[in-house]
N, C-alpha and C positions, 0 to 999 in steps of 0.2 A: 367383336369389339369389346376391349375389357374398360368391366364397369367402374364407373367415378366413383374417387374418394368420397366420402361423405363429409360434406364442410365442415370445417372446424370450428369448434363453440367455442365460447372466451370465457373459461370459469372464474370462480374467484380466485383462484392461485395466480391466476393469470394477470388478475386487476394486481392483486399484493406484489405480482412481480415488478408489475410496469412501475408503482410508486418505489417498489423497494431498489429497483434503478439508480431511477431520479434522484432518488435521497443519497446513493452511494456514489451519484458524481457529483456532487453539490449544487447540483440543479434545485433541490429543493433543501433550503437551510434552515437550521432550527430556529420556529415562531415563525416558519411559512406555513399556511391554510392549502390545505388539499380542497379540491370540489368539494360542495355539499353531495351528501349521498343522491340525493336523487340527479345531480347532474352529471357527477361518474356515471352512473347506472344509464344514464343516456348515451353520456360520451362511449362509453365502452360497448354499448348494443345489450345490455342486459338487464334482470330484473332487478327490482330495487333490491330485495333480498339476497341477491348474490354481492351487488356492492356493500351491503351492509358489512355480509361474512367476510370479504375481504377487508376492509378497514379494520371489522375485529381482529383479523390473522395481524395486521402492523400493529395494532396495540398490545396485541399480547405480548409480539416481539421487542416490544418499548419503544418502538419507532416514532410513535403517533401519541398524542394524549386528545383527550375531548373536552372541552371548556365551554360549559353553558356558556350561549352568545357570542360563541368564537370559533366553534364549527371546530372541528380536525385538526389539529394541528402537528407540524414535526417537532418530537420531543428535544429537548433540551442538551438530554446526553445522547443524542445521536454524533457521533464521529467521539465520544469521548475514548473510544479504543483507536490508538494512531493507525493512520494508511499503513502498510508493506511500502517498499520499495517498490515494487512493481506497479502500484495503486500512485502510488505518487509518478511514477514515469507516465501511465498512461493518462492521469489528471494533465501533466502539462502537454502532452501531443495530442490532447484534446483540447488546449490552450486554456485551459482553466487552473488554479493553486495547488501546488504540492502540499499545501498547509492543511490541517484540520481547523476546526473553530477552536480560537484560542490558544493555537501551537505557534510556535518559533522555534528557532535552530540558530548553535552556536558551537565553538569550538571546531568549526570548519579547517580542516587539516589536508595538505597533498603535500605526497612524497612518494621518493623510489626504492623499495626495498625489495630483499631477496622474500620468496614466498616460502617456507618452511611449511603449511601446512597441507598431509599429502591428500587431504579430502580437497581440498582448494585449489589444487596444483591441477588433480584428476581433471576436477568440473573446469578448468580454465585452456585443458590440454599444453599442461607444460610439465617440464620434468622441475626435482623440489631444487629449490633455493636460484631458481632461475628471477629475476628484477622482472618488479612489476610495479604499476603505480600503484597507490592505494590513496581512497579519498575517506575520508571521517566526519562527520558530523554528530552533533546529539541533537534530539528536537526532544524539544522539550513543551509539556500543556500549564497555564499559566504560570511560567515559573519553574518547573519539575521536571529537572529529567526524567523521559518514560519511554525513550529506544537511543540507542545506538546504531548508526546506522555505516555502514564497511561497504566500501565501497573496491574490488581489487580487479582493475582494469589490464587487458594485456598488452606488452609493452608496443606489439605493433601501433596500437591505437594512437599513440604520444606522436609519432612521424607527422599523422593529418590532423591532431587535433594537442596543440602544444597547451592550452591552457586547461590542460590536467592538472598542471603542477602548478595552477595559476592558487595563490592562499586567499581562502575566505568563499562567500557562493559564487559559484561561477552566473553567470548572466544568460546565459542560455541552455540549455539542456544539450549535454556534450553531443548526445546519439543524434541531433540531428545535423549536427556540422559534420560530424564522422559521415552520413549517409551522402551531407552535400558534397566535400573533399570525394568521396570513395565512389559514389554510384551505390554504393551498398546497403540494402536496407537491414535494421538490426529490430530481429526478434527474439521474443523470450520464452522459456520455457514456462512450464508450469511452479509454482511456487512448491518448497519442499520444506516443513516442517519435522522438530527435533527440538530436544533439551538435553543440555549441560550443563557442567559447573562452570561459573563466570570465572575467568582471568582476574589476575588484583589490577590492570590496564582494565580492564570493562569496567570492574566496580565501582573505580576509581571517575572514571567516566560518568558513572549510573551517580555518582554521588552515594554511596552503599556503603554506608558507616560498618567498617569488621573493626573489631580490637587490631591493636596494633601487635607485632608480635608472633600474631596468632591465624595459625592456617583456617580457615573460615569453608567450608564448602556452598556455594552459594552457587541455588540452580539457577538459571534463566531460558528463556524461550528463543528460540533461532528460529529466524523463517528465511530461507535463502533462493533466491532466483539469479537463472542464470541464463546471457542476453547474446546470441551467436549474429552471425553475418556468415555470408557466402564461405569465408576460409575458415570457421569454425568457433568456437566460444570466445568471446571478447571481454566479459565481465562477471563479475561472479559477486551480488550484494547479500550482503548480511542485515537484518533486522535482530537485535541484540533487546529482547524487551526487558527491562527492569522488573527484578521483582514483583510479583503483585500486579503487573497491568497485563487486562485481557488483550487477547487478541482476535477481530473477528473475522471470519472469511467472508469473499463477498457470496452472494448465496440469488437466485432466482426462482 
């Protein structure tokens, strides 16, 4: 008879994961109160000492701040580095906000053009300058552009889901009409990070004051996920982040 696992403890990394979750779907938003320590330390089955260590682990990471008479709370600039695209898809087929606190989105764009780039053609499985939609927005945190956000869909997608090319935010999140029309459900790969120099289109976008005139190299961050169904890649998003704003992954 082969012998039994030996039960699994719940350390503190463990407590730090479960809140640093919550905080990452916006289950818990900033100036929400986490348990007091000693009710974590219940809820979780463990000693007060290890819920201590974990709350410290969220404070270190900025997550958490402590306020005599106010117990724990989620900091202020938690979400101040914007979602991925991917964070924002799976925010709303959780039915919860693509937005961060304090975010909006504007210059929402659809249109059909040929795809010239051959890194984007690869990941979408098309040959280059084949027509593809492309969707645009910028979001921006009070006020400030801080991504660009590329959206380049394959043209099969347009047949079952015509308000691609619908201008301004669409009303529903296209992937789940595409699944209702098709039967087909659409998954994503894992996120792929990279840096370039920004296009005078991106900067332009980003609001990225260059002289006029004057060729500017200006790097920015790419974070790009890409979202397949049964007959193979269907979309390919761009996170284009401005200058100067972090970006963070989610982390357990």
């Amino acid at each position: 008879m082969a012998p039994e696992d030996p039960p699994t403890r719940t350390g503190y990394a463990d407590i730090a994961a479960h809140y640093r979750r919550r905080i990452a779907a916006g289950e818990l938003k900033p100036g929400d109160t986490l348990p007091p320590v000693n009710e974590a330390a219940e809820l979780h089955g463990v000693a007060r000492n290890t819920a201590v260590r974990a709350y410290g682990l969220l404070k270190a990471e900025g997550l958490v701040t402590t306020h005599a008479g106010a117990g724990t709370v989620v900091s202020s600039r938690v979400g101040i580095a914007p979602p991925t695209g991917a964070a924002r898809v799976d925010r709303l087929k959780a039915g919860g906000s693509n937005y961060a606190p304090n975010e909006t989105s504007t210059h929402h764009e659809a249109m059909v053009r040929s795809c010239a780039e051959p890194s984007i053609c690869r990941d979408l499985g098309i040959e280059p300058h084949d027509e593809v939609v492309i969707r645009r927005r910028v979001f921006r945190r009070d006020g400030k552009p801080v991504v660009l956000g590329i959206s380049v869909i394959h043209i099969r997608a347009l047949r079952h889901v015509p308000a691609l090319l619908q201008q301004g935010r669409l009303e529903r999140l296209w992937h789940e009409v595409y699944e209702e029309q098709t039967g087909h459900a659409v998954h994503r790969s894992p996120e792929r990070h990279t840096a370039r120099f920004a296009s005078d289109d991106e900067l332009a976008a980003l609001e990225v004051p260059v002289p006029s005139g004057v060729d500017v190299a200006v790097p920015v961050l790419i974070v790009r996920t890409v979202w397949h169904d049964e007959r193979g890649p269907i979309e390919v998003w761009e996170d284009i982040h401005a200058p100067g704003e972090w970006h963070e992954s989610s982390a357990t």
